[in-house]
N, C-alpha and C positions, 0 to 999 in steps of 0.2 A: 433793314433793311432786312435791319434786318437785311438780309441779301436783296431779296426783292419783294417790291409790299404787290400783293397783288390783289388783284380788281374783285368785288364780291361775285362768289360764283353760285349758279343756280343750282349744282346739286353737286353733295360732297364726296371726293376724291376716293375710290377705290383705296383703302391702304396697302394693301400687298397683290401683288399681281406678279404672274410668272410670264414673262419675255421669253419665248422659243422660238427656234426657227429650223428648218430642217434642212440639212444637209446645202449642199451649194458651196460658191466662193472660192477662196483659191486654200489647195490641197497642200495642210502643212506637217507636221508629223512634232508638233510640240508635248512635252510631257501632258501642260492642260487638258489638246483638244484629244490625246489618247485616255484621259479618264473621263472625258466626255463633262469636266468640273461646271457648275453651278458656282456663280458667285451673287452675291448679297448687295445691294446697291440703295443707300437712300439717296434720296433725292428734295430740293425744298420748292418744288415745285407741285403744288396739291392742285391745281383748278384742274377741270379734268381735261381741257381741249390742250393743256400743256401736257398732262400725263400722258393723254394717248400720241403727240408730239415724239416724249422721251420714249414712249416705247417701240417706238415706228424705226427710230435712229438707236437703239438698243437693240432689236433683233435681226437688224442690218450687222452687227457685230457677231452677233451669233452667227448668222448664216456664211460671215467670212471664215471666223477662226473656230464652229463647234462650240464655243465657252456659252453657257446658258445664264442670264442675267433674272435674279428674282430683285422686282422694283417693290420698295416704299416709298410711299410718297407722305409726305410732312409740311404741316406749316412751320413758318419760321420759330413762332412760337411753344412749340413743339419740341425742338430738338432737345433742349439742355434734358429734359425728362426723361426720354426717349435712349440718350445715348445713357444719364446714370443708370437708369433701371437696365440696359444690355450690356455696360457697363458691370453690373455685381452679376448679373447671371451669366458672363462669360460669351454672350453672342451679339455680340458689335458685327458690323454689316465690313464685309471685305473693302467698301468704298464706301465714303460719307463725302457728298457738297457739305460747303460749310462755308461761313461769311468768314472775314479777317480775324475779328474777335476770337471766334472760336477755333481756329487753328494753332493759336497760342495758346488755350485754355487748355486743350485736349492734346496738343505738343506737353505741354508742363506736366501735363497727368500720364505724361509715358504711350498715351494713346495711339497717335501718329508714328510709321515707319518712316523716317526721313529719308533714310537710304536709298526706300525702294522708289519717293519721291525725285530723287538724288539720279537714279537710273531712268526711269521716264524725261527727266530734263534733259540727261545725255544725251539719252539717241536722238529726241527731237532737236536739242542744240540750243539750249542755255540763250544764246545771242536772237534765237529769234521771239522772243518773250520782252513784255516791255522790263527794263532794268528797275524803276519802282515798284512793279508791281514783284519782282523777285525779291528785294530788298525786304518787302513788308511781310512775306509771308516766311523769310529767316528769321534763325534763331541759332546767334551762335556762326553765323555766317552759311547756316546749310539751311536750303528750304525745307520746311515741314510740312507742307505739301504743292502741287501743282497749280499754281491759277490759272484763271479758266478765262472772267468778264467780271466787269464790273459797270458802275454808275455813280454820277456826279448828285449831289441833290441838286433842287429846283427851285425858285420863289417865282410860282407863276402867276402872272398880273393878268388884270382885264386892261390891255392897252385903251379901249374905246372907252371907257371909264375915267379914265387916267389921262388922255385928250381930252376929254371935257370939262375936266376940272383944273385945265392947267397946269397937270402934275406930271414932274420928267422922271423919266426913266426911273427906277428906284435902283441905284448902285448902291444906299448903305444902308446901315441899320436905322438908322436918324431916318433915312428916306421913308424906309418901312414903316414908322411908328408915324410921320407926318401923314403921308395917305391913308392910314387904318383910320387914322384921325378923321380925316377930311372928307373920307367916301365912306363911313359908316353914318347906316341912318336903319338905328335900331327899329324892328316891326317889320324892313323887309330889305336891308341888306345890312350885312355886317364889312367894316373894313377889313375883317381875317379870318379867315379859320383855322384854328391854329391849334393843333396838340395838346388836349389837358390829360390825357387818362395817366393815374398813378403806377409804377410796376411796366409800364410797356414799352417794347421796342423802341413803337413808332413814335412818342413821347421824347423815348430817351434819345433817339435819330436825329429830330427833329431842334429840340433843344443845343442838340451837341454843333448842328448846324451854324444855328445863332448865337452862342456863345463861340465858335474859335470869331465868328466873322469879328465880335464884340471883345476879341484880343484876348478870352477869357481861356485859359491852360490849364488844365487839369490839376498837372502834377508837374514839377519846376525840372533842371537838369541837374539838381540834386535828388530830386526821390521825394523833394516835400509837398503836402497836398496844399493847392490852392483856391480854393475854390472861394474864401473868403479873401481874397486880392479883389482890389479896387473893380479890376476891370471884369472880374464873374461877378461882385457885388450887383454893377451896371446890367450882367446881362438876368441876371435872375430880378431885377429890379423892374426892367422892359418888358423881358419876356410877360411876369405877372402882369402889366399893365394892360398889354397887348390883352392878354388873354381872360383878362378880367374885366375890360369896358369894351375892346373892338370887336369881340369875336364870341358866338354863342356861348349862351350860358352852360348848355346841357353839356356834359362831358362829351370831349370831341376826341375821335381816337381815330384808325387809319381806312375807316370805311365809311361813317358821317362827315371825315372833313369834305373826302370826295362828293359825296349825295350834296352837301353845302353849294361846292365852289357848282358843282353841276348842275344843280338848281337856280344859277346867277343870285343865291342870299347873301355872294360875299366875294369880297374885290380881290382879294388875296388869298391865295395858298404855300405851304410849302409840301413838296410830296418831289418824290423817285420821278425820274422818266415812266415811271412804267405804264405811268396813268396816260400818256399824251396818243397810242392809238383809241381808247374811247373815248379820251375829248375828241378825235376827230370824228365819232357817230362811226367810228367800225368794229365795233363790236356789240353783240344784243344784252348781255348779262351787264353791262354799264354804261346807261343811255344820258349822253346831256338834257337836262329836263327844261333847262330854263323857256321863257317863250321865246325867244328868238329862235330856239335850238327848234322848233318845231316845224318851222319853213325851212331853215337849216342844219342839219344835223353837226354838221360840221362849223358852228356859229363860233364855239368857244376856241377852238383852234386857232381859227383864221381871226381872234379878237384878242389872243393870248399872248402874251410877252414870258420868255423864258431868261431867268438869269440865274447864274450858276455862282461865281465866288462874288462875295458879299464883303465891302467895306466895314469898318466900323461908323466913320461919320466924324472921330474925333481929329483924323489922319495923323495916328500913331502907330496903326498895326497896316500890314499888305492886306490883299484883299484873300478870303477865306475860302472854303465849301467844304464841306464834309462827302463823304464816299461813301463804298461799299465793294470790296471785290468778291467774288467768288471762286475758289477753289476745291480741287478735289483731294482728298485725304484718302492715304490707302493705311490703314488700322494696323496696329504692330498685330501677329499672329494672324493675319489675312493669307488667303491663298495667292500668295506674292507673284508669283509669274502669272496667273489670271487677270490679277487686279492692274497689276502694271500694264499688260497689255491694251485692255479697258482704258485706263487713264490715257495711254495715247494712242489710242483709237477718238476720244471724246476731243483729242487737241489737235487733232490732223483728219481723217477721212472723215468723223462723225460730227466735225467742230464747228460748219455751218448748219448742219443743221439742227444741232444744239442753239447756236445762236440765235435762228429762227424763230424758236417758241418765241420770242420777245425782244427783237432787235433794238427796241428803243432802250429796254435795260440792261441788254447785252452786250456792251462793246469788247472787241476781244481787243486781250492781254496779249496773246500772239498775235502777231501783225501779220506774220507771213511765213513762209519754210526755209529752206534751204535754198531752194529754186529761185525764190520770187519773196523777196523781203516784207514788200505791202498785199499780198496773194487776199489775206481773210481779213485785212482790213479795208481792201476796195472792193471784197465780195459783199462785206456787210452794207457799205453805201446802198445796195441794190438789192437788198431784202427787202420784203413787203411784211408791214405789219396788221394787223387786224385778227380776226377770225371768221365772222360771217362776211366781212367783204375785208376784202387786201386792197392796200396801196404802197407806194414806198412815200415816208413822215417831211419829207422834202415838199410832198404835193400841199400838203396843209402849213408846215414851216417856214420853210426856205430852209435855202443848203448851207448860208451861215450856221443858223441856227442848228444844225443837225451832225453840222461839222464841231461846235460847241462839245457836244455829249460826248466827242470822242475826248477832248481840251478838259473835262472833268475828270475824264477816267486817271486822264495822265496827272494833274495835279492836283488832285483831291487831299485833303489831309484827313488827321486823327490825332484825337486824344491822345497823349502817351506814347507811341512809336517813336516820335523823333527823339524823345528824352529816354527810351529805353526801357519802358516800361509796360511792353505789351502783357507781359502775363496779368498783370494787375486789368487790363482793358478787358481781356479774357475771363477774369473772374466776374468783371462790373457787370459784363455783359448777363449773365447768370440770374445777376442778382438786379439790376437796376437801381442803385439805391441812391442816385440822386433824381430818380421823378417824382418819389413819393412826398419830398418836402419843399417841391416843388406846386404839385398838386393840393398840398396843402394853404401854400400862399393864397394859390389861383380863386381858393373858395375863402379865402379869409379869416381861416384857422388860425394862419401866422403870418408874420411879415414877411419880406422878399432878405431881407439880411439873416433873420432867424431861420428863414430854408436854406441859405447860404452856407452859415453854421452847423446846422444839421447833416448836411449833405456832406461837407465836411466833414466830420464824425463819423457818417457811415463808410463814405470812402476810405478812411485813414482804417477803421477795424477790417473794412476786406483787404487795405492792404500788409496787416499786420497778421492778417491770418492766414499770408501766403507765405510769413517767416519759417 
């Protein structure tokens, strides 16, 4: 998610931009705003209707406290480079967003001040933060940085499709692989679209999805890698099938599955909230294409079925979903009373409208303050998503469904976490090295057991190289 997969944008992200604001706000006499300090910020937020978003709520900060904010903006893809190369040249950004993964990667690398994370959760008060989401981003029982929001993943259906053939709900993996089956009719609609590219996020996301649903764990509550256990055998066996007869040939990665499902070529998806305001036709840089979509913009929404944890089908495991939170990290050797300050400004006064850029794949982690327990989790209900037109995602959904995405935030799972093994998740992330032999099956290189094996192999050397 990668933190958040986002929608293709028509023209590319400003990298560095300076946020200033002049004078104003309330008059404080901190060490900061008497050196008038500049601090450093990335952010993984590139399209630019979100940049100029974070910097609108960026120089609202300035004009309270004086501190001057210089933004980078990054795809998700992007960071792990980004931080090694700033990294050996000694200029890491005072604050870094960063998904779950990489909070433990760059915590293990000494990168992260916990402490000064340790003092933002104080003042704001520890209890008003969802208790998973503090749990996942410790280490060692202290958080290594602040969460911020997260998101549940999706398997989004064409329900009018899915009525017409007689086919229920899809609650499991069995379900999945039945209608790819049944509503594929290759030349002009596929039953899936589904993740092949080697090396990527949205692959490795995407995959990790369907495999816990498919009971398949990583890494055991010894430390042992499993990927060649029966039940990842099963999910690398599906997933290849899926993705090798129901669902296009051409490599599918996080920007043609969308063009796919939004062209009606295909029954199924999996993808983030993030995508569910341009299914709704609000926003221009990602238009539903199908012919339906053209009397109605809003056709795939109002035809779309959302479900969030996934059965497997055998009724051996509970049911699944994979996640994504987002947090902010304040850098060891950071200008520490600046950055801190920043970070709770971003969870308290600037936290809606943080939120805002992207309500549907923002749910907040803080629920509310001191004051008002549910405060920024009934403010979010009432955000409006889009860009060239707003609405609140209830008008196209319903409020089930909407109240759903908050039910993923809270129990999403992850590879590795529960068994204690985040620094290893942190590295995988880096590296990816179970899509490539996955991607191999997909084109018929190798079997779905001999990518099993393989993946296994690659996982076990990254995690022997964290010895």
């Amino acid at each position: 998610m990668r933190i958040r997969r986002g929608l293709p944008a028509v023209l590319a992200a400003g990298a560095v931009a300076l946020v200033a604001a002049c004078g104003g706000g309330r008059s404080t006499t901190t060490n900061a705003e008497r050196a008038d300090q500049t601090i450093n910020v990335w952010i993984l937020e590139d399209q630019p209707v979100r940049v100029a978003a974070a910097k609108a709520d960026f120089a609202a900060f300035t004009k309270r406290t004086g501190i001057r904010v210089r933004l980078r903006a990054l795809g998700d893809d992007d960071l792990a480079a980004a931080v090694s190369s700033a990294s050996a040249d000694r200029t890491l950004p005072d604050v870094m967003q960063l998904p779950l993964a990489s909070v433990h990667a760059y915590a293990t690398r000494g990168l992260l001040d916990s402490a000064a994370a340790g003092d933002v959760l104080g003042r704001l008060g520890d209890g008003t933060f969802s208790q998973t989401a503090l749990s996942l981003v410790s280490r060692d029982g202290r958080p290594a940085a602040v969460p911020s929001d997260g998101w549940g993943e999706l398997l989004i259906y064409r329900k009018d499709l899915f009525r017409r053939a007689g086919l229920p709900e899809p609650r499991t993996i069995n379900d999945v692989v039945r209608a790819a089956r049944d509503l594929d009719r290759p030349g002009t609609r596929r039953g899936i679209t589904l993740a092949t590219a080697p090396g990527d996020t949205f692959t490795a996301q995407t995959f990790e999805h369907f495999a816990l649903a498919a009971g398949c764990q990583v890494v055991d509550d010894q430390g042992h890698i499993r990927l060649t256990a029966p039940r990842c055998q099963r999910a690398f066996r599906l997933y290849v099938d899926l993705a090798r007869n129901h669902s296009p040939r051409e490599i599918q990665d996080v920007d043609s599955t969308l063009r796919t499902y939004f062209a009606g070529r295909a029954a199924m998806i999996f993808w983030s909230p993030f995508l569910l305001d341009a299914m709704a036709g609000l926003r221009n840089d990602a238009i539903p294409t199908c012919p339906e979509c053209r009397a109605d913009p809003a056709f795939l929404a109002k035809n779309s079925g959302l479900v969030g944890p996934l059965q497997s089908g055998e009724g051996v495991t509970p049911a699944a979903q994979f996640g994504e939170l987002s947090s902010w990290g304040i850098t060891t050797g950071a200008h520490t009373e600046a950055a801190t300050r920043f970070v709770e400004y971003m969870l308290s006064d600037g936290y809606l409208r943080w939120l805002a850029l992207s309500p549907q794949g923002k749910y907040p982690v803080r629920t509310g303050d001191q004051q008002d327990s549910e405060r920024f989790a009934t403010a979010w209900m009432h955000l409006q998503s889009g860009v060239e037109r707003k609405a609140p995602l209830s008008r196209f959904y319903g409020q089930a469904l909407i109240d759903s995405l908050g039910d993923g935030v809270r129990g999403f799972q992850r590879w590795g976490f529960p068994q204690g093994e985040a620094p290893l998740m942190g590295a995988l992330r880096n590296q990816e090295p179970i899509t490539r032999p996955l991607a191999l099956a997909i084109v018929g290189a190798i079997d779905p057991p001999t990518a099993a094996r393989q993946a296994q192999l690659e996982v076990q050397a990254v995690k022997d190289g964290l010895r």
